[in-house]
VEXFI-904954 format. One record per residue (C-alpha): x, y, z; residue number from 1; residue in one letter. Coordinates in pm, whole numbers, plus 32768, in hexadecimal, padded with zeros to 4 digits. Each point is the difference from the previous one (the first is absolute). Example, Ala and Ser with C-alpha at 12.3 -4.5 7.8 and 13.67 -1.06 7.14 Angstrom:
REM residues 2
{x=84CE; y=7E3E; z=830C; vokol=1; pase=a}
{x=8089; y=8158; z=7FBE; vokol=2; pase=s}
REM end
This chain:
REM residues 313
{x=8000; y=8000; z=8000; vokol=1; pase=x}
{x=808A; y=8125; z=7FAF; vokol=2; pase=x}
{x=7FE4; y=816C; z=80A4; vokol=3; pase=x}
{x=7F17; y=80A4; z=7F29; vokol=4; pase=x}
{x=7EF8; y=7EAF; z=802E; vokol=5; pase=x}
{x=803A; y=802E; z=819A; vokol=6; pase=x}
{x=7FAE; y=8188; z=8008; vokol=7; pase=x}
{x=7EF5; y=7FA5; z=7F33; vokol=8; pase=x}
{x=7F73; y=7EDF; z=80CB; vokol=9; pase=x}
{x=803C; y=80F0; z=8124; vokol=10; pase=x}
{x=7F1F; y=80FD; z=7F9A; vokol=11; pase=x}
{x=7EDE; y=7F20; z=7FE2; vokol=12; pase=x}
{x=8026; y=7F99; z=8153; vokol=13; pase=x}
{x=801A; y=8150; z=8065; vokol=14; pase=x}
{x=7EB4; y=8061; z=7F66; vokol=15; pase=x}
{x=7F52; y=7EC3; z=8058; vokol=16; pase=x}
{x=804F; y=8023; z=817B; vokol=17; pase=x}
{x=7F90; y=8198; z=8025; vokol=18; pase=x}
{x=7EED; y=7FDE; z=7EF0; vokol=19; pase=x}
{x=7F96; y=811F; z=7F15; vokol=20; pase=x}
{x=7F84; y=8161; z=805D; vokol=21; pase=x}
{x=7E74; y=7FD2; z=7F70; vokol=22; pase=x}
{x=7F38; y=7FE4; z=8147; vokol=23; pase=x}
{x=7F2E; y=7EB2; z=805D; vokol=24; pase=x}
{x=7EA6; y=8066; z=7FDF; vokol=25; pase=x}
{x=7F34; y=7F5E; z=8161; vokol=26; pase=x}
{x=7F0E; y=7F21; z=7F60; vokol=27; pase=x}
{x=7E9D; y=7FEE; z=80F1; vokol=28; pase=x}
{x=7FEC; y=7F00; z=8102; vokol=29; pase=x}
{x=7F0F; y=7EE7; z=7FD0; vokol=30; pase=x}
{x=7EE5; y=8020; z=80B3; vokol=31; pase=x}
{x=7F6C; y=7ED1; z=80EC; vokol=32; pase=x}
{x=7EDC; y=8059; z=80DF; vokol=33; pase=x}
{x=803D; y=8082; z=8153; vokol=34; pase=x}
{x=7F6D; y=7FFB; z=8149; vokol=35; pase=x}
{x=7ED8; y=80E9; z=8008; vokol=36; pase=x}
{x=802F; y=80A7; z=8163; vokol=37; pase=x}
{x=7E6E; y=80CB; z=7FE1; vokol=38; pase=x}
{x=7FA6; y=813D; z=8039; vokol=39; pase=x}
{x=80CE; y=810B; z=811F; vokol=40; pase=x}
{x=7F58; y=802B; z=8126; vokol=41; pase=x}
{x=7F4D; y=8188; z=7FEE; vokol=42; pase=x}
{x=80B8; y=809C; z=8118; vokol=43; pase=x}
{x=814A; y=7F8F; z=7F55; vokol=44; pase=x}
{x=7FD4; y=8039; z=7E8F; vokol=45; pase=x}
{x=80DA; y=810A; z=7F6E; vokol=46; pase=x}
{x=7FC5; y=7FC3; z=7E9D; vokol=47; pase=x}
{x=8053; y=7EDE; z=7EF4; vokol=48; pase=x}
{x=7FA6; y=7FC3; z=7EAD; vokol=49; pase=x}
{x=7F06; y=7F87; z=7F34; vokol=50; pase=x}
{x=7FFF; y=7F65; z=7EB1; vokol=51; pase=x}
{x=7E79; y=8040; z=7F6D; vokol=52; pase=x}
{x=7F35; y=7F91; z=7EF3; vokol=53; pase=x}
{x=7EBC; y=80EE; z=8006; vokol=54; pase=x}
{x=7ECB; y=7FE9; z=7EEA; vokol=55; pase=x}
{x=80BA; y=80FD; z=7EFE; vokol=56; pase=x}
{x=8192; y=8010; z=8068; vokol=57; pase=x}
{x=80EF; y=7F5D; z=80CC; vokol=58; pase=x}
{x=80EC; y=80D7; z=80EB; vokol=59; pase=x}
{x=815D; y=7F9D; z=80B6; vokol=60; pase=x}
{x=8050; y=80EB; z=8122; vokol=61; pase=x}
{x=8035; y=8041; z=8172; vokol=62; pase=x}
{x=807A; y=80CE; z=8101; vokol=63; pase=x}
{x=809A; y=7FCF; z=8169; vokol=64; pase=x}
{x=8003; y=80D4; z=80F5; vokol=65; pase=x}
{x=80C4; y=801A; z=814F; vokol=66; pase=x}
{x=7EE1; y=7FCA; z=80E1; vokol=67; pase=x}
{x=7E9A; y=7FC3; z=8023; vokol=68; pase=x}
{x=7F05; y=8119; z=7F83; vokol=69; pase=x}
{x=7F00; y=7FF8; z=8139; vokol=70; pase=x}
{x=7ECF; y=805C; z=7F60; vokol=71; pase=x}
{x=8040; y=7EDC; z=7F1C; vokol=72; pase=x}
{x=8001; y=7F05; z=8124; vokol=73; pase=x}
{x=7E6A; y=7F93; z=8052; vokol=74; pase=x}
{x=7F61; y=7F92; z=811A; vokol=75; pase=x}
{x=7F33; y=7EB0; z=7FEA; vokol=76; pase=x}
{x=7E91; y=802E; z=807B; vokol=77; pase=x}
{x=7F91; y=7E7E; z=7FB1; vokol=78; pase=x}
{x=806B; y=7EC7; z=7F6F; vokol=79; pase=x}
{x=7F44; y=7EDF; z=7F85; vokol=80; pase=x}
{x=80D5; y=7F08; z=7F8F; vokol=81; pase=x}
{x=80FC; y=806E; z=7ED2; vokol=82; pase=x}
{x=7F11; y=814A; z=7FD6; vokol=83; pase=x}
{x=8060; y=8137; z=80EB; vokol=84; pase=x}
{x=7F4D; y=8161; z=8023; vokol=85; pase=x}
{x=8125; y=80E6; z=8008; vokol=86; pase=x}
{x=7FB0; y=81A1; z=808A; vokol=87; pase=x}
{x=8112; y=810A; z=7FA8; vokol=88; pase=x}
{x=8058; y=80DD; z=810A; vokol=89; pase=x}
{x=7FB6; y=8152; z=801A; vokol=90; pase=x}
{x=8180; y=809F; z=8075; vokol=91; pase=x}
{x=7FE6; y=8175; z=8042; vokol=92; pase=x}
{x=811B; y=808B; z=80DF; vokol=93; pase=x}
{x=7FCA; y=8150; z=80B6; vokol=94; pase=x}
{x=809A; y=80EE; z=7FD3; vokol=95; pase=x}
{x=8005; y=7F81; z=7E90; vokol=96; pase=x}
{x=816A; y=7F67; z=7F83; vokol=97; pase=x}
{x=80E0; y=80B5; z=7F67; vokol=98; pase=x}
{x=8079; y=7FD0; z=7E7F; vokol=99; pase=x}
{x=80BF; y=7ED8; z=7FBD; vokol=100; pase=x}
{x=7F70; y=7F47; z=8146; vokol=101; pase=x}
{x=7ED7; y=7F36; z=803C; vokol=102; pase=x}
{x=7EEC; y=7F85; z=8121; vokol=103; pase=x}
{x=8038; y=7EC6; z=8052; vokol=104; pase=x}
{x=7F09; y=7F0A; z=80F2; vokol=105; pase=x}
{x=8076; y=808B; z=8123; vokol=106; pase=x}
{x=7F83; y=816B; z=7F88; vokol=107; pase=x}
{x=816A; y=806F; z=8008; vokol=108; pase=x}
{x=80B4; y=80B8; z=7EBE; vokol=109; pase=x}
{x=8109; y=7F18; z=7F7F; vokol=110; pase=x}
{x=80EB; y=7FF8; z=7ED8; vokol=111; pase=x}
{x=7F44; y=7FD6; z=7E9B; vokol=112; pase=x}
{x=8091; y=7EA0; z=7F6C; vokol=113; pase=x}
{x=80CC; y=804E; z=7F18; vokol=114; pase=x}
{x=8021; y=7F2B; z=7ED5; vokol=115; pase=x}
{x=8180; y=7F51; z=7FE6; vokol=116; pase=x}
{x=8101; y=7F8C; z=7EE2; vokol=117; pase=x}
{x=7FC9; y=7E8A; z=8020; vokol=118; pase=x}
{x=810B; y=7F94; z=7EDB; vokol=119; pase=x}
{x=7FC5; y=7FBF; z=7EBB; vokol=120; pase=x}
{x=7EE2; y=7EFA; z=7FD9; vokol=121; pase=x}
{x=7FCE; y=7EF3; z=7EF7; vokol=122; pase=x}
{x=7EFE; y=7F28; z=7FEB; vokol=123; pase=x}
{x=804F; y=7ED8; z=7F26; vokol=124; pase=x}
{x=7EF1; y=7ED3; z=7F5B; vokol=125; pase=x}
{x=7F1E; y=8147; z=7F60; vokol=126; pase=x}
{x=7FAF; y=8030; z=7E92; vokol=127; pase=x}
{x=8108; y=80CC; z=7FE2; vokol=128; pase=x}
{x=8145; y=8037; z=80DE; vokol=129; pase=x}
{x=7FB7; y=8129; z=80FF; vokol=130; pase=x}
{x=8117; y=80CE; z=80AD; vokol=131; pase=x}
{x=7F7A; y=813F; z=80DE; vokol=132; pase=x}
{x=80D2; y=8122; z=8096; vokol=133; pase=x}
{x=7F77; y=80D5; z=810D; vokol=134; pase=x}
{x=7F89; y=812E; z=7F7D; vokol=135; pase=x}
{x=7FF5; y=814B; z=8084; vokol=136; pase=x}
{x=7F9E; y=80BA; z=80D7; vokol=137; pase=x}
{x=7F3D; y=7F03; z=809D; vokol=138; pase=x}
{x=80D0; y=7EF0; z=7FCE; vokol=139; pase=x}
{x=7EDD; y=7F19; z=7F40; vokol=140; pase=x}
{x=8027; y=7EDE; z=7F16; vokol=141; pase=x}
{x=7F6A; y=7FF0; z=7E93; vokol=142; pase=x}
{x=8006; y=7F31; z=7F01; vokol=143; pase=x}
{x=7F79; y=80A2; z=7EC0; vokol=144; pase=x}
{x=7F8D; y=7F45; z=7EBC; vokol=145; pase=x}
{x=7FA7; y=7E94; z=807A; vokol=146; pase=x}
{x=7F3B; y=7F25; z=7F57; vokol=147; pase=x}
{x=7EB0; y=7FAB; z=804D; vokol=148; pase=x}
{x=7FFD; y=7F06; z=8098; vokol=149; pase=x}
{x=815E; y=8028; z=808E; vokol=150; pase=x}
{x=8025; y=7EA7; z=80B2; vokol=151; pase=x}
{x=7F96; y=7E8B; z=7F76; vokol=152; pase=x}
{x=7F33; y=7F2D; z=80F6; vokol=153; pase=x}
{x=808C; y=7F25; z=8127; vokol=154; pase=x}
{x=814F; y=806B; z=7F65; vokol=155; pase=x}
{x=80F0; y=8052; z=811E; vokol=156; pase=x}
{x=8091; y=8158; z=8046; vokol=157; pase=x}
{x=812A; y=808E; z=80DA; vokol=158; pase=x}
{x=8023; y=8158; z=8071; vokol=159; pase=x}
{x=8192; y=807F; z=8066; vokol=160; pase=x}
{x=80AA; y=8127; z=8047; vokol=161; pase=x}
{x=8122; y=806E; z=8033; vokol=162; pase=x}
{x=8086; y=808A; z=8129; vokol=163; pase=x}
{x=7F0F; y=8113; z=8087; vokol=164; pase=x}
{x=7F58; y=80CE; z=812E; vokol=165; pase=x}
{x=7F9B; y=7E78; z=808D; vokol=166; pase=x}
{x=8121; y=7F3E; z=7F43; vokol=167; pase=x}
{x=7FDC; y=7F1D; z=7EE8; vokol=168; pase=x}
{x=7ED2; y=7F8F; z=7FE9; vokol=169; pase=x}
{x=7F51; y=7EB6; z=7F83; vokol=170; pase=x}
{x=7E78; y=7FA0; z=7FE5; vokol=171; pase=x}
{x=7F51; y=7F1C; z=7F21; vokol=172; pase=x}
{x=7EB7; y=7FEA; z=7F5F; vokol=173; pase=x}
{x=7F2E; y=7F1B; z=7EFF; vokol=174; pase=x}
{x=7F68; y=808E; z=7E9F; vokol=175; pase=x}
{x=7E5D; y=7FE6; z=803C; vokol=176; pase=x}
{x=7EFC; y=7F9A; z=7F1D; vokol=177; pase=x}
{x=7F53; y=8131; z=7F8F; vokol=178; pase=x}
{x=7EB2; y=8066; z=80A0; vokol=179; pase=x}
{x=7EA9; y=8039; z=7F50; vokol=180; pase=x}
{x=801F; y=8177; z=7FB4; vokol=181; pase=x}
{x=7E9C; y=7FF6; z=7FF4; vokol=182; pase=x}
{x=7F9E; y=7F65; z=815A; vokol=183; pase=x}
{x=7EA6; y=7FB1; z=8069; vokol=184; pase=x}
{x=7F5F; y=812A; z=809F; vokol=185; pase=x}
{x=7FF5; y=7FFA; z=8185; vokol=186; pase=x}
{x=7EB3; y=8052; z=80A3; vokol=187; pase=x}
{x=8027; y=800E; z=817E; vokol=188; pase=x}
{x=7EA6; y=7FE9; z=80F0; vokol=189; pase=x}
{x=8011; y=8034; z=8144; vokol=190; pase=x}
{x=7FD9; y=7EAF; z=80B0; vokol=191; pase=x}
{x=8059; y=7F27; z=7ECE; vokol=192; pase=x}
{x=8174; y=7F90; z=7FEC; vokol=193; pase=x}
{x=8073; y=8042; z=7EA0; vokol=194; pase=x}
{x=8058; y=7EF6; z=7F27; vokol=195; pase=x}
{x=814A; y=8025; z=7F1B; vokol=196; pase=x}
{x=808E; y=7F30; z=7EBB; vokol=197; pase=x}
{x=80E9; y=800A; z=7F06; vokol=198; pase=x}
{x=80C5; y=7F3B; z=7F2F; vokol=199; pase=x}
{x=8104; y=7F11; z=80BD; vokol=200; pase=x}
{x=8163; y=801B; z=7F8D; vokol=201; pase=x}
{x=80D0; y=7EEB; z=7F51; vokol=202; pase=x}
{x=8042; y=7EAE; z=80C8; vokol=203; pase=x}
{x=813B; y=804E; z=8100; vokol=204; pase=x}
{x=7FCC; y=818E; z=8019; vokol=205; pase=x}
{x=807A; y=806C; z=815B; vokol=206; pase=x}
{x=7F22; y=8147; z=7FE9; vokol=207; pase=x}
{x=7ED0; y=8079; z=80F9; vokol=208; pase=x}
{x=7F14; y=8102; z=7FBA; vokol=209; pase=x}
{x=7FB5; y=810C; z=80F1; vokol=210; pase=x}
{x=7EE6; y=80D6; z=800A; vokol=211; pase=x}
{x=7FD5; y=8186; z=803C; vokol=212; pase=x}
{x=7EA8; y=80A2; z=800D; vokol=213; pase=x}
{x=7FA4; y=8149; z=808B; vokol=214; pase=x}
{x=7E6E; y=80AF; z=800E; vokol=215; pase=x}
{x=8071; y=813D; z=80B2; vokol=216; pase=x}
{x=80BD; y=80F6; z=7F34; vokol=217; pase=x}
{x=7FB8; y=8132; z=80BD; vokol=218; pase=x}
{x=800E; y=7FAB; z=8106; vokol=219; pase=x}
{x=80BF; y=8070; z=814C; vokol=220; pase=x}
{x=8081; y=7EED; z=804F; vokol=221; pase=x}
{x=7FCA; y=7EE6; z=7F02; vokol=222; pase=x}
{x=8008; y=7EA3; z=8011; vokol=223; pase=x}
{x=8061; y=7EE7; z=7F06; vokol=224; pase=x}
{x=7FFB; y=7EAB; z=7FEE; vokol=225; pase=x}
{x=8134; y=7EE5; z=7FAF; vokol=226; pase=x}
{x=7FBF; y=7EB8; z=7FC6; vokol=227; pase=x}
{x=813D; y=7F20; z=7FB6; vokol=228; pase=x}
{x=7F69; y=7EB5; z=7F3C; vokol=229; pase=x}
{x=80A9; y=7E99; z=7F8B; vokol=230; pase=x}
{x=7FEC; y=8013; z=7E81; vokol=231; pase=x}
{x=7F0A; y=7F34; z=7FC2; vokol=232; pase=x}
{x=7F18; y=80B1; z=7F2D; vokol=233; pase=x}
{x=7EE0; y=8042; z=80E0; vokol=234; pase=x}
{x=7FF4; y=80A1; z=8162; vokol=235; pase=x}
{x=7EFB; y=80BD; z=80F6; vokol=236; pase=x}
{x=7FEC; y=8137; z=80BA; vokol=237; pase=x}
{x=7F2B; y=7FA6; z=8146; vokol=238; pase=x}
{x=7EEB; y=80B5; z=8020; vokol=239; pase=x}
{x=8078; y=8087; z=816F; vokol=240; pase=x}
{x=813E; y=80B2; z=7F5F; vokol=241; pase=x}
{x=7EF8; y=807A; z=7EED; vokol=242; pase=x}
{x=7F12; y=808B; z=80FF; vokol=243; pase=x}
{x=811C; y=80B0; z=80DB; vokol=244; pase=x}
{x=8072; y=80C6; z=7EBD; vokol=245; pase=x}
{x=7EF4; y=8085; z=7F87; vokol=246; pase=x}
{x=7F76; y=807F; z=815B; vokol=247; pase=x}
{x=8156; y=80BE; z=802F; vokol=248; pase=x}
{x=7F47; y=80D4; z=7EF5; vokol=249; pase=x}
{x=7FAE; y=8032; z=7E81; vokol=250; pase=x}
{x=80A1; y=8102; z=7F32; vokol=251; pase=x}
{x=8038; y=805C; z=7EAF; vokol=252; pase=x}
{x=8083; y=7EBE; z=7EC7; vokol=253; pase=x}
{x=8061; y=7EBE; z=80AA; vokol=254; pase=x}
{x=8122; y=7F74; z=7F9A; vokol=255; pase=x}
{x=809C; y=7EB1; z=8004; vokol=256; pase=x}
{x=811A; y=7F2A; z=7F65; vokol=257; pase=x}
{x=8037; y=7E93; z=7FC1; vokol=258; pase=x}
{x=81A8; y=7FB5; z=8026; vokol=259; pase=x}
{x=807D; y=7EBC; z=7F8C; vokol=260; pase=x}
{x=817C; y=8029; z=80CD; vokol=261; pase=x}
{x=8135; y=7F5E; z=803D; vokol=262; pase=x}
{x=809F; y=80B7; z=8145; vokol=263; pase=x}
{x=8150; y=7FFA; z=8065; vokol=264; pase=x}
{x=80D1; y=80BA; z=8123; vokol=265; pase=x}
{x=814A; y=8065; z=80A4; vokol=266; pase=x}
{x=8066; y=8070; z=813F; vokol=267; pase=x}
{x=810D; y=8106; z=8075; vokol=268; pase=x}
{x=7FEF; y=800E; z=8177; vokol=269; pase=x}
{x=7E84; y=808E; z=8058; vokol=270; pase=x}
{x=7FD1; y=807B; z=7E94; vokol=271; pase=x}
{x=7F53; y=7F20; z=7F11; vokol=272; pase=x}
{x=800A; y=8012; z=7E89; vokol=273; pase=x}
{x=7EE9; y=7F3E; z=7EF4; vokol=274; pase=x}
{x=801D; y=7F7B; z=7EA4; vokol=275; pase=x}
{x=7ECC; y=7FF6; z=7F6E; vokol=276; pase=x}
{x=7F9C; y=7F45; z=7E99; vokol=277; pase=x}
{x=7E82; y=802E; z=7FDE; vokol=278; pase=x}
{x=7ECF; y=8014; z=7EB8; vokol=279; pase=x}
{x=7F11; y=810E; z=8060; vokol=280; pase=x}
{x=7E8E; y=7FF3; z=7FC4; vokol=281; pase=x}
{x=7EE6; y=8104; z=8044; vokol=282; pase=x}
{x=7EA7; y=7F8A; z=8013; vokol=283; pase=x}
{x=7EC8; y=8102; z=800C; vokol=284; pase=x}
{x=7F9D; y=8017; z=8182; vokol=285; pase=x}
{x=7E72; y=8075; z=808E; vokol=286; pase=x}
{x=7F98; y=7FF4; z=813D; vokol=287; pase=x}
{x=7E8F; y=7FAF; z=800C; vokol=288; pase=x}
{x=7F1A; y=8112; z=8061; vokol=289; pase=x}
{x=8113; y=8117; z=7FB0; vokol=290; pase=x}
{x=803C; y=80C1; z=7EA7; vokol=291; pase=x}
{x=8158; y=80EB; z=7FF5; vokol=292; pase=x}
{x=7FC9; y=8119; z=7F46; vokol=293; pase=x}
{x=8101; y=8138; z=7F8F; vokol=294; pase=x}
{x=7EE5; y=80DD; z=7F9B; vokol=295; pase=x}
{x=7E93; y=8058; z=7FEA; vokol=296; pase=x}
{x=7F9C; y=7F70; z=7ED6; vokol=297; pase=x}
{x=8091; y=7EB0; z=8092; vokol=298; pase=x}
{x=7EDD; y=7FAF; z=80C3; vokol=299; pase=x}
{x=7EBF; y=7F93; z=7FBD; vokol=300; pase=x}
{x=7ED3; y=80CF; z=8051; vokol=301; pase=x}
{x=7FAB; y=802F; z=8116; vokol=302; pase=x}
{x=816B; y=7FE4; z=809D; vokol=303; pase=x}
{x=80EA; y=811E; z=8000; vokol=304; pase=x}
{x=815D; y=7FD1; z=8000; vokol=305; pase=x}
{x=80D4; y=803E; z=813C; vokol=306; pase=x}
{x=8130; y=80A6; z=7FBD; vokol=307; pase=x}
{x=80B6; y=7FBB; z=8137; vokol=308; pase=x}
{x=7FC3; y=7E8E; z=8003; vokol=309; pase=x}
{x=7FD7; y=7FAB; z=7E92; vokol=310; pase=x}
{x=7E91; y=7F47; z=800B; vokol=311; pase=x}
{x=7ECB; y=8035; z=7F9B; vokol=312; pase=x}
{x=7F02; y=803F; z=8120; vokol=313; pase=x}
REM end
């Protein structure tokens, strides 16, 4: 061998054992499911993120604060089985809280939670790969331009970030099968539990569905009702959680939805942080005996409109 053949065979060692300048691109990680952890207790949720299929777009975004907003924290009136009547809190401090703080539930003037830089999250198993920054000023998460729908049923998701105001952080979630957008419309007696269906989700979906319903939008206090239900495709509202909403009081449009959720959380000492993955649907809501109304001409003769409380009386 001569020396021109070992400086050459030299240099291809060289090169082989530092590599070449062009950087590795990080290819996704594959995706198994995870452990779903549920929902974060109220009075330790600071934020989380949500992954949502609704009747006409889908939307990938969150926030997380560094503590609990207190006026988003409800009490529980009444519980019959999975179905709770939840009140928010009237918190008014005196003398009134300064800007930038807020009452909490000991009627005393606290820090506003402030939203935090959490890292930049990616959520991998979607339609399309998503990678957020926070942006300003409130430090919130967006991703624009998904698809519709952004995720594929029962196929498994994974949240990370890097390194942020709670480290790194990792939560999992599930694709769901896509809701109804046109649900059944809810008619709620007082007395009669109300019955619920829908269509069940593919064999081995580890979604629930939880229910939100409110009949008192103006007023002072108002009241609303949660239901958390196996995913079955059918489920009841007793009639004794029915009863207890609607005499809190009747105001104004009912509203309700119909989730189909996977739920997923993370702790960082007492501050707890969610992953939601969820299909949306809105059904039409009455409540017998009462018609909402925005204006005169809403009401049938001989009723006239009330203004403050939105029915016709």
């Amino acid at each position: 061998m001569n020396h021109r053949t070992v400086l050459f065979l030299s240099s291809i060692w060289v090169l082989e054992a530092c590599g070449n300048d062009t950087p590795q691109t990080d290819k996704p990680p594959i995706v198994k499911p995870g452990e779903l952890n549920g929902p974060c207790p109220m009075e330790n949720h600071v934020g989380g993120f949500s992954v949502a299929a609704l009747p006409e777009y889908s939307a990938v975004d969150g926030k997380v604060a560094d503590s609990v907003v207190p006026s988003a924290i409800l009490d529980e009136v009444s519980r019959n089985g999975t179905c709770r009547l939840l009140k928010r809190s009237v918190l008014v401090c005196n003398p009134p809280c300064p800007s930038g703080k807020t009452c909490d539930r000991t009627l005393t003037c606290v820090p506003y939670p402030r939203n935090q830089d959490v890292g930049t999250v990616s959520i991998y198993g979607l339609a399309v790969p998503v990678t957020m920054e926070p942006l300003p000023p409130g430090n919130t998460y967006f991703a624009p331009d998904v698809p519709n729908p952004v995720f594929v049923p029962l196929a498994p998701l994974l949240l990370e970030s890097t390194e942020g105001y709670y480290g790194a952080l990792s939560l999992s979630g599930d694709g769901v099968a896509l809701l109804d957008p046109e649900p059944d419309a809810w008619l709620l007696e007082d007395g009669q539990p109300l019955p619920l269906s829908w269509d069940p989700p593919p064999e081995g979906a580890r979604s629930e569905i939880k229910v939100v319903l409110s009949v008192d939008q103006h007023g002072t206090s108002p009241v609303s009702i949660e239901c958390l239900f196996p995913d079955t495709g059918t489920a009841e509202i007793p009639a004794s959680v029915v009863s207890d909403l609607i005499n809190f009081g009747v105001s104004g449009f009912p509203n309700g939805s119909l989730i189909r959720e996977t739920m997923d959380s993370t702790t960082a000492g007492d501050r707890c942080i969610s992953f939601a993955v969820l299909s949306k649907a809105i059904p039409a809501v009455r409540v017998k005996g009462y018609i909402p109304c925005d204006e005169p001409g809403d009401c049938p003769n001989p009723l006239q409109c009330n203004m403050t409380l939105h029915l016709c009386e």
